[in-house]
N, C-alpha and C positions, 0 to 999 in steps of 0.2 A: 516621495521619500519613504512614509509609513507602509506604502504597499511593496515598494523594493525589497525592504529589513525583512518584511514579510516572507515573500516569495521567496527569496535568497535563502533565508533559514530553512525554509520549509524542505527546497529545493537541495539542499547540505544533506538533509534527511532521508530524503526518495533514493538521490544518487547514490548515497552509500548502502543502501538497500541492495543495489543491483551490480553496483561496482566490486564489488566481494569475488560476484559470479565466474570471470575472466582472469581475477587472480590465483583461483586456488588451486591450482595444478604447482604455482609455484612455492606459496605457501605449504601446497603436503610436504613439495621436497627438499626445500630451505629448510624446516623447522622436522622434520621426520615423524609426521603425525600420523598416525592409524588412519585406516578408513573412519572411524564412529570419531575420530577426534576430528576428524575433517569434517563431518558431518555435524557437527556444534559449533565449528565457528561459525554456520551460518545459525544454525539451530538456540544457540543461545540468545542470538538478538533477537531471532522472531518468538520466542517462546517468553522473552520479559517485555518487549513491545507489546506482543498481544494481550498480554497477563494485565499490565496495568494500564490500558490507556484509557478506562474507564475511571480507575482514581486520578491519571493526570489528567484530564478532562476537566474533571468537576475542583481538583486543586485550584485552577485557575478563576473561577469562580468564585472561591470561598476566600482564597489568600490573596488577589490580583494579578491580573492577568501580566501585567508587564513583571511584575516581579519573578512568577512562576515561567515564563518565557526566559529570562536571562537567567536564573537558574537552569534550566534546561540545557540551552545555550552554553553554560559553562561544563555541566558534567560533560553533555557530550563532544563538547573542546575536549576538556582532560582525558577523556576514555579514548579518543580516537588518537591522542599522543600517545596511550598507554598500549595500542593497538599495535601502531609504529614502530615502537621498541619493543615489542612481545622474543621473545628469549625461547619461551616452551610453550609446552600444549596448555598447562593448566593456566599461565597469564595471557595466552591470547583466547581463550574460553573464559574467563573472567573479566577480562576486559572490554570483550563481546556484550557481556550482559551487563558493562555498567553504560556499554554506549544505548543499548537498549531503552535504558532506564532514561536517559537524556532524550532521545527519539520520542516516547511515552508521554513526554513534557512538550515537545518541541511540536510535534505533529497535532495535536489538537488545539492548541494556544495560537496556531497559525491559523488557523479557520475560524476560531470564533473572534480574532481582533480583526477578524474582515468585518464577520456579521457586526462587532461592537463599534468599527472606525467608518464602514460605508452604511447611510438609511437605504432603506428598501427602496429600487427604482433603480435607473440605468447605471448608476456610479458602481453600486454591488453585484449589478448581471458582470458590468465587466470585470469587475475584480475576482469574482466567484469564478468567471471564466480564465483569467488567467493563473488562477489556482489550479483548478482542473489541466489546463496546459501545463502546468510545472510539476505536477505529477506524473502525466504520461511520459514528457520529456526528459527529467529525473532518470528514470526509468531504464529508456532509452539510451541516453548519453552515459550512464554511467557504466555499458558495458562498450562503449568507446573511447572513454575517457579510463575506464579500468583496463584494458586493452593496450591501450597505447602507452599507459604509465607502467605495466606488466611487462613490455617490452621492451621500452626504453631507458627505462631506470628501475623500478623494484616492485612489488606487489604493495610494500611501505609505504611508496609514496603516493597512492591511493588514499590513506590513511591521515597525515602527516600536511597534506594542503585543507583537510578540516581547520587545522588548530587557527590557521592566521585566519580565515573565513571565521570561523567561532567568535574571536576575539573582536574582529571589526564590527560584528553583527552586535555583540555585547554593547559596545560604544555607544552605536548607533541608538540601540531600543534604549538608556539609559540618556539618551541625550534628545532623540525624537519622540520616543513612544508618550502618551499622556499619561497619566497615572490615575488607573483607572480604580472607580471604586469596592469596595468589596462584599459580599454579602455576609448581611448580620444572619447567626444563628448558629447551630450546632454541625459539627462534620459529623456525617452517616458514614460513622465506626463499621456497623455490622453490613452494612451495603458496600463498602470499600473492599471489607475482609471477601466480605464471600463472593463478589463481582471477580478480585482481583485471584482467587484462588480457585475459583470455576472455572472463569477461563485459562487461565495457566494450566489447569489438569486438563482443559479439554485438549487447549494447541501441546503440550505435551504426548496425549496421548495420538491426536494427529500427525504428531512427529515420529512418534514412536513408531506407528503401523506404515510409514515411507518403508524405518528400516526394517521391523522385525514381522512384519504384514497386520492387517485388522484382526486374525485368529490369536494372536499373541495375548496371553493372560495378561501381562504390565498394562498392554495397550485397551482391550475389554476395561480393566478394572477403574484407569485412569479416566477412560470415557466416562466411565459409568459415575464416578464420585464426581466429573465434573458435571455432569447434566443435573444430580443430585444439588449438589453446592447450589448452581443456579437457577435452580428450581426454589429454591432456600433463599435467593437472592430477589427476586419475581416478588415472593411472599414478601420478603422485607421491606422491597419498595413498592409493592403497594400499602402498608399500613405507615410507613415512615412518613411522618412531618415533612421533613427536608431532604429525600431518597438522591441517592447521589447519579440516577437515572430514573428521571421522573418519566411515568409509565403514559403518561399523555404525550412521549413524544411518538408512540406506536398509535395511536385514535388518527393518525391522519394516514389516508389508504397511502398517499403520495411517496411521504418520507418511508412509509414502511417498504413500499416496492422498490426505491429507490436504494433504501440499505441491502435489499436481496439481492438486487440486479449487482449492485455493487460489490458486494461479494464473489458473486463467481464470475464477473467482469473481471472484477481481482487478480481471482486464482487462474481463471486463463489465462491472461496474460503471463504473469509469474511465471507460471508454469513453461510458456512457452517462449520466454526467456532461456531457460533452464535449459531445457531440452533443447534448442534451437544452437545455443551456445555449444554446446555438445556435438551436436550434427557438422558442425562448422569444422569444429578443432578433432574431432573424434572423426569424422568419415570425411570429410573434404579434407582432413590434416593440412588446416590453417593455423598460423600461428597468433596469436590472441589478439593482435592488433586487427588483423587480417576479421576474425571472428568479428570485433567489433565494428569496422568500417562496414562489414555483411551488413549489419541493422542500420544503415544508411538511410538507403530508399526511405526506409517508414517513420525514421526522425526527421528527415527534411519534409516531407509530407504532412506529416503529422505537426508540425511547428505553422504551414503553410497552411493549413484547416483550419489549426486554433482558431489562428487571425481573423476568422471570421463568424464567430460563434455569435461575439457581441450580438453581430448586427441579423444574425440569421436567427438569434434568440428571442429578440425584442419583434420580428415580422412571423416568426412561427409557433415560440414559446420552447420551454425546453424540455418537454417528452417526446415531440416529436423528432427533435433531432437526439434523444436518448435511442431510440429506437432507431432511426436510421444509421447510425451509428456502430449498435449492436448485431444491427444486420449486415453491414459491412467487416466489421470481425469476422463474424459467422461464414460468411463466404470465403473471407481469405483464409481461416483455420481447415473452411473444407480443401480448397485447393490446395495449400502446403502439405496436406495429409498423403499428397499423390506423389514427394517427393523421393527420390532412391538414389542412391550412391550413382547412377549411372547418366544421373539430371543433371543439367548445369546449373549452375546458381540463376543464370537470365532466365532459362527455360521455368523454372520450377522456383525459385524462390523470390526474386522480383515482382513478379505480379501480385502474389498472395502479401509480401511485406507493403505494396502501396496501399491496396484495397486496408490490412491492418494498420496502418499509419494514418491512412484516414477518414476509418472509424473512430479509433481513439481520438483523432483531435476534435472530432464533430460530437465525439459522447460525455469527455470526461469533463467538461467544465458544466455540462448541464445535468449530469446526472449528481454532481456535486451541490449543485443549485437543491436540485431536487429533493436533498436530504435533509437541507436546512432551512426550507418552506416555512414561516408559517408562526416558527418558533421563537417564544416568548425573547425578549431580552435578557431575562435571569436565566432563562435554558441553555445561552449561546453555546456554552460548554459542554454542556447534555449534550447537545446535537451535534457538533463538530465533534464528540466522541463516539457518536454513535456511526458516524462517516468513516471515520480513522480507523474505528474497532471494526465496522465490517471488510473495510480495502484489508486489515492484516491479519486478520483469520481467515479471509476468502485467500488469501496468499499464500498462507501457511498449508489451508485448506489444501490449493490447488494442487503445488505440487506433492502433498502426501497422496492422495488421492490417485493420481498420472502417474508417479513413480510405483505403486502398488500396481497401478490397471497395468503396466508395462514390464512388471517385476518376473513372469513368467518366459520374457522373453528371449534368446537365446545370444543374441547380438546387440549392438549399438542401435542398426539402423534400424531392427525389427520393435526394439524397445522405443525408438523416436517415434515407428510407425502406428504401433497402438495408442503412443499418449496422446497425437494429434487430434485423431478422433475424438477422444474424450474430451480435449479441450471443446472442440468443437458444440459436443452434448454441454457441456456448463454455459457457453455463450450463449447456448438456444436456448435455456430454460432460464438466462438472465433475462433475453430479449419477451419470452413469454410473459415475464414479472412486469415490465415495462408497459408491454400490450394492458397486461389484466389489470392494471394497478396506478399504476402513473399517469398514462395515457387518460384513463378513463375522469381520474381524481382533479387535473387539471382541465379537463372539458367544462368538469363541473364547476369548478372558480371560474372560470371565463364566461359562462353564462350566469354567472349569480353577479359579478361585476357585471352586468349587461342589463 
């Protein structure tokens, strides 16, 4: 029951991540939004998700975790009704960023009442694993479930089946969850501020260079205050007492590789979501259900790997199958990269969506593991923020990054053609992290236990 409340909420979260994706052709032309206003309804949630999920992280920690969860839970009920009924550009961009803020709360509180509800040992590999599956599948489903709710009834009511999921999951944690206790001592004010205002100018200014490219002064300048801030931030938690990301969760090489990897794991994917959606509805001119039954193969697949992570985790450990994983990505990103308006979907995108579907199931529940190694009891929060805040700046990352690398391009399919590749470069320098880092960090626990 504590691990359903779980995943369920979490699962609420990832999905509407991706379910946006398939809706918004009909969104620009229901509501009559600009290009750059279309370009914020997704931009606002990822630009306040990323911004603070370093203060809801450690919120949960300081105030309790069950409480800071069904707070969560509730804003982003409210915002996603307020989503539903959006009217204009400026309440469905403001309603955007208060689901944000719920997501911020919601997404790291699910991972550390893993680490605080299951002890270390087989109960947590599988729960840690089924976590990692709920993200990928999220992911996934949400641009089939946004698809087929885009087609047969509204782009709304994407939105609109949060509210009664919110509400039950409230119940639930209110009536299941334990009540867990809190830590004595002060909240790091100046670690909150400049964490939460760093990264916001940084994923700002990542957003900014999608639309206006990296040369862009706003985007230069926004970068630039944000590496400052968090530079400023660094400094504050290492002298802070109580840092609201204690600097000892980087001393273990594991969790450190693990947050890298996970980032441009991230934004590949994301990314190629994005792009993938596009190719469907824009060159095969499929219509958004159609787009989403396309990512078929690789959610069935990828649901059909998870399954087995447990037990593949517990006889081989989980860098190795981080790594096997990301190299099944990486080969599927390279083969979709060969695909052209004159490919058939069996020929050219079947293969590459299985091979991608079942990397992700065999990567993400271990490389999730991987990030929260290690880590103290009082950190639980630190570390499922440090997981959360890498998947949504590698997200944000990715497709600023792909939509720039492809910005030069002339067409649809010329602009699908470039981002491929690139995705492909972010896989392999994930997978390299893994090798150099992970791989290596975990050898060395398995002979020290020995």
């Amino acid at each position: 029951m504590l691990l359903g409340l779980v995943l369920v909420s979490y699962f609420m979260i990832v999905l509407d991540n991706s379910i946006i994706f398939t809706g918004l052709p009909q969104i620009e032309a229901t509501m009559g939004l600009t290009a750059t206003g279309l370009a914020w309804v997704q931009n606002a949630y990822t630009l306040v998700f990323g911004g603070l999920l370093l203060l809801g992280a450690r919120a949960g920690d300081l105030l309790g975790r069950r409480r800071v969860f069904i707070a969560g839970l509730a804003v982003f009920g409210l915002a996603s009704f307020l989503i539903g009924t959006a009217q204009n550009e400026t309440w469905i961009i403001a309603a955007r960023a208060l689901q944000g803020i719920g997501a911020t709360i919601v997404a790291p509180s699910s991972l550390s009442l893993i680490t605080a509800l299951f002890p270390a040992g087989p109960e947590r590999t599988r729960a840690v694993a089924a976590y990692g599956t709920t993200a990928g599948l999220g992911a996934s489903l949400g641009l089939l479930v946004g698809g087929a709710l885009a087609s047969w009834v509204s782009w709304r009511a994407g939105f609109f089946i949060n509210v009664p999921i919110a509400i039950r999951m409230i119940a639930g944690a209110a009536r299941y969850l334990p009540a867990f206790g809190t830590q004595r001592g002060r909240f790091d004010l100046p670690g909150a501020i400049t964490s939460t205002l760093g990264t916001g100018a940084l994923v700002y200014g990542i957003i900014n260079a999608a639309d206006h490219g990296w040369t862009d002064p706003p985007t230069i300048i926004t970068l630039v205050i944000g590496v400052v801030v968090l530079a400023i931030f660094v400094l504050n938690e290492w002298r802070a007492e109580q840092p609201i990301m204690p600097l000892r969760q980087f001393a273990s090489r594991e969790r450190s590789g693990a947050a890298i990897a996970r980032l441009l794991f991230a934004g590949t994917m994301i990314a190629f979501f994005f792009f993938t959606t596009q190719f469907f509805q824009g060159v095969y001119h499929w219509t958004p259900l159609q787009a989403g039954l396309g990512f078929l193969p690789m959610t069935l697949i990828q649901f059909a790997s998870s399954l087995l992570v447990s037990r593949l985790t517990r006889q081989f450990g989980s860098a190795p199958l981080v790594a096997t994983g990301l190299a099944l990505v990486l080969a599927g990103m390279i083969w979709i990269a060969q695909i052209t308006a004159n490919t058939s979907f069996l020929a050219g995108a079947v293969g590459p969506l299985v091979l991608i579907g079942l990397g992700q199931g065999i990567a993400f529940g271990p490389l999730t593991a991987a990030g929260i190694v290690g880590a103290r009891a009082e950190d639980a929060g630190a570390a499922s923020g440090l997981v959360n805040t890498a998947h949504q700046l590698g997200s944000t990352l990715g497709v600023a990054i792909l939509t720039s690398v492809a910005a030069t391009a002339t067409s649809l399919e010329s602009r699908i053609a470039h981002a491929y590749p690139g995705g492909a470069a972010m896989v392999g320098v994930a997978l390299v992290a893994a090798l150099a880092l992970v791989l290596p960090a975990e050898i060395a626990h398995r002979r020290q236990a020995i």
